[in-house]
C-alpha positions in Angstrom: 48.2 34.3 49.2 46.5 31.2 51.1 47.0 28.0 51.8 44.4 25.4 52.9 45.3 22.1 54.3 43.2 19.4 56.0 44.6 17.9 58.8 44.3 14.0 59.6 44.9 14.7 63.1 42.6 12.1 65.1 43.8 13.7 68.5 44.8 17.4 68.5 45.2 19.4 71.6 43.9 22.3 72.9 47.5 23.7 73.0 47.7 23.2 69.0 49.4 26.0 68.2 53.3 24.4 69.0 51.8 21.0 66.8 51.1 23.0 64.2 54.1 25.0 64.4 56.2 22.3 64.2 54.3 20.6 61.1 55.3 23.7 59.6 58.8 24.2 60.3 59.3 20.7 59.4 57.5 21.2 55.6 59.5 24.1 54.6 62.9 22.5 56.0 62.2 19.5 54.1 61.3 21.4 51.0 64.5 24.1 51.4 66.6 23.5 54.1 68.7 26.6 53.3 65.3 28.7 52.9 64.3 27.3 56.4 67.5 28.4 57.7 67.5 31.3 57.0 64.0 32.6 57.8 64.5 30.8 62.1 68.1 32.2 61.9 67.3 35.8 63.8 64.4 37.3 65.2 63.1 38.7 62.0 59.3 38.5 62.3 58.3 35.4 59.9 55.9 36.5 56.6 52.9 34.5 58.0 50.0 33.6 60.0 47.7 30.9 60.5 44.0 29.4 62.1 43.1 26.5 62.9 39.4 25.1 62.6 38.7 22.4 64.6 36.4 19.8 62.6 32.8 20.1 63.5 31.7 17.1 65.6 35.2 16.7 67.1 34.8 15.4 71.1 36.3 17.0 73.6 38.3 15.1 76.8 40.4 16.8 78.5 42.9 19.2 76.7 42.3 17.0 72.9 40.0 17.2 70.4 38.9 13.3 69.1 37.8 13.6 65.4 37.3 11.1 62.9 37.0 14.1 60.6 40.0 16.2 59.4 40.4 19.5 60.6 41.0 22.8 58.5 44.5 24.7 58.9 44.4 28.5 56.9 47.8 29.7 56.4 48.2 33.7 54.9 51.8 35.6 53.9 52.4 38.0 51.6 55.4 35.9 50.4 54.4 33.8 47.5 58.4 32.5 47.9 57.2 31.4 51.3 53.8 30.0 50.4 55.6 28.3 47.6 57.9 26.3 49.7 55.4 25.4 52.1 53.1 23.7 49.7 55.7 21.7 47.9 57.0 20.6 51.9 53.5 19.5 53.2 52.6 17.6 50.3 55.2 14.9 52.0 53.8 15.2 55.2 51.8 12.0 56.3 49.0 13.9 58.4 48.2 16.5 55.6 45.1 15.0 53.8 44.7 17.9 50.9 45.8 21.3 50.4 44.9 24.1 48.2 46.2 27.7 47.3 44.1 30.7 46.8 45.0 33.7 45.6 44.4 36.5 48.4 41.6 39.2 48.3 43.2 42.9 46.3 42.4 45.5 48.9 42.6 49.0 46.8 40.0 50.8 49.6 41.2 52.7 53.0 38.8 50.7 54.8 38.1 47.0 55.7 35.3 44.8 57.4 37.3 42.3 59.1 36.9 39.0 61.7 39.4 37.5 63.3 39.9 33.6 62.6 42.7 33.7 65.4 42.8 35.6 68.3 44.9 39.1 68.0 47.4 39.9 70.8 48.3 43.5 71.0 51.0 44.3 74.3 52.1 46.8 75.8 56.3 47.7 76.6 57.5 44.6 78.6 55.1 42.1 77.0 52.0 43.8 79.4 48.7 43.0 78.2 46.2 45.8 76.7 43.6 44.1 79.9 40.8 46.9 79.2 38.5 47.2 76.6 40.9 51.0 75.2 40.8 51.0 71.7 42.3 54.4 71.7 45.3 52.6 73.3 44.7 49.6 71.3 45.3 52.2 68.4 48.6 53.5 69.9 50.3 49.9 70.3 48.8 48.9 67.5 50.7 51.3 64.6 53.6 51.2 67.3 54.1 47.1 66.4 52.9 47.2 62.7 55.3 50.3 61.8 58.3 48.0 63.4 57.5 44.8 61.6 56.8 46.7 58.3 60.3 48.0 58.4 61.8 44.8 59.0 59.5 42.7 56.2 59.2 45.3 54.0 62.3 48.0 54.9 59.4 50.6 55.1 57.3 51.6 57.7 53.1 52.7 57.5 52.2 55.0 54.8 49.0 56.1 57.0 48.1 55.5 60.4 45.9 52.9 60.9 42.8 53.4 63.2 40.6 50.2 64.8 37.3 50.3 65.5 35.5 47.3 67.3 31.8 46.4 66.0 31.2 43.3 67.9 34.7 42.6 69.8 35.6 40.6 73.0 38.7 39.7 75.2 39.8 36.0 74.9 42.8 34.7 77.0 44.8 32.1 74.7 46.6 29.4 76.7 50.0 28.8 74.8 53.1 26.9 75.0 56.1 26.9 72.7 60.2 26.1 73.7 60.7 30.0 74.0 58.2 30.1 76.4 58.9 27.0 78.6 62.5 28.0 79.1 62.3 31.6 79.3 59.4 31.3 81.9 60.3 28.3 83.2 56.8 27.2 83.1 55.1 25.0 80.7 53.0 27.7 79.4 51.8 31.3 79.1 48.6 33.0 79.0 47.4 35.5 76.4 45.3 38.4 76.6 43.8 38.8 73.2 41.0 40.0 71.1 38.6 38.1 68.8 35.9 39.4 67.0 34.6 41.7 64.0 36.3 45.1 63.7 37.0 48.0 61.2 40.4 48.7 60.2 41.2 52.0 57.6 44.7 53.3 56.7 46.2 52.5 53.4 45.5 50.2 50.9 48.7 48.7 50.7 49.0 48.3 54.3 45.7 47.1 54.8 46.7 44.3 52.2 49.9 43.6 54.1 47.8 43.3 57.2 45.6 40.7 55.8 48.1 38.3 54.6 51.0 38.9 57.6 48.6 38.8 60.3 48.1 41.5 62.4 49.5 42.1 65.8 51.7 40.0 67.8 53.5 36.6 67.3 51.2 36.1 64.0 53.5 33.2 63.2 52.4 31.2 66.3 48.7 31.1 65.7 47.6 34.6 66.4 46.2 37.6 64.3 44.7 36.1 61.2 42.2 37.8 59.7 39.4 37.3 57.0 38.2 40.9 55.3 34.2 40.9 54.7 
């Protein structure tokens, strides 16, 4: 499932990811507390993603965005429970304009046409970053991280090995910032190899499906690895 919400935000920064973030965590705990709880209370992967389109127009000084115009927030999850909770939660927050559910695209083929709406981060052991342009590595890490958060989200692991293949692909590097971050860096922020673009993805259906409304990749609940399929 999706949800759609436009933002009021007149001044969003570049780092947006955390501000989003929070408007999230502070819907769903004001919509279930307990259901909040219980999805920040381990290190369970969370059951979504989400992107962020800055309104057309918006003016940028320094690290904000000015915009008299609202700005579009996508969220995906595979958890109609979760998606659920969220909308009743943002409908009473004050910078949340509108918001609308859509029911997910059925994926029943072993391959999709896809393009990133926010950057992926694949990594190797030790958070290292995939720095080339190796999709055969990309592959490796790739079925390595989805086979571990499918067991935890799902208590199975791939029923095929999934397989990438860039059509017209590029490294970004995503500055980001969250509390995690700050104190276990001691820094203010981190920086992100990623990859943004239009690619190929086959293994199984059902996988494929999960892919497109977890996220794919890395820290898909920050900000990173949404995907629409073409």
């Amino acid at each position: 499932m999706r949800l759609r919400a436009l933002l009021n935000y007149k001044e969003l920064p570049i780092l947006y990811r955390h501000k989003v973030l929070s408007l999230i965590k502070s819907a769903l705990e004001r919509s279930d507390k307990e259901y909040f709880e219980s999805l920040y209370a381990s290190k369970k992967p969370r059951p979504f993603t989400f992107a962020v389109l800055v309104a057309k127009g918006s003016r940028l000084e320094g690290d904000v965005f000015y915009s008299e115009k609202p700005h579009t927030l996508w969220i995906s999850s595979f958890d109609s429970k979760f998606i659920v909770k969220l909308y009743n939660g943002l409908l009473e927050e004050e910078y949340v304009k509108s918001i609308e559910v859509k029911a997910g695209k059925e994926i029943k083929r072993g391959e999709i046409l896809c393009k990133s709406l926010s950057p992926i981060l694949i990594e190797r052991e030790g958070n290292n970053p995939l720095k080339e342009e190796n999709f055969e590595r990309f592959n490796i890490y790739l079925n390595l991280i989805e086979e571990k958060v499918m067991k935890a989200l799902l208590g199975r692991g791939l029923k095929k090995e999934l397989k990438f293949e860039p059509v017209d692909w590029r490294i970004v590097v995503v500055k980001h910032t969250l509390d995690g971050i700050r104190e276990g860096l001691g820094k203010p922020y981190a920086y992100f190899t990623c990859f943004d673009g239009y690619f190929r993805l086959s293994g199984h259906p059902e996988d494929l499906e999960f892919l497109y409304n977890k996220g794919i990749g890395l820290r898909t609940s920050q900000g990173f690895g949404m995907v629409e399929v073409l």
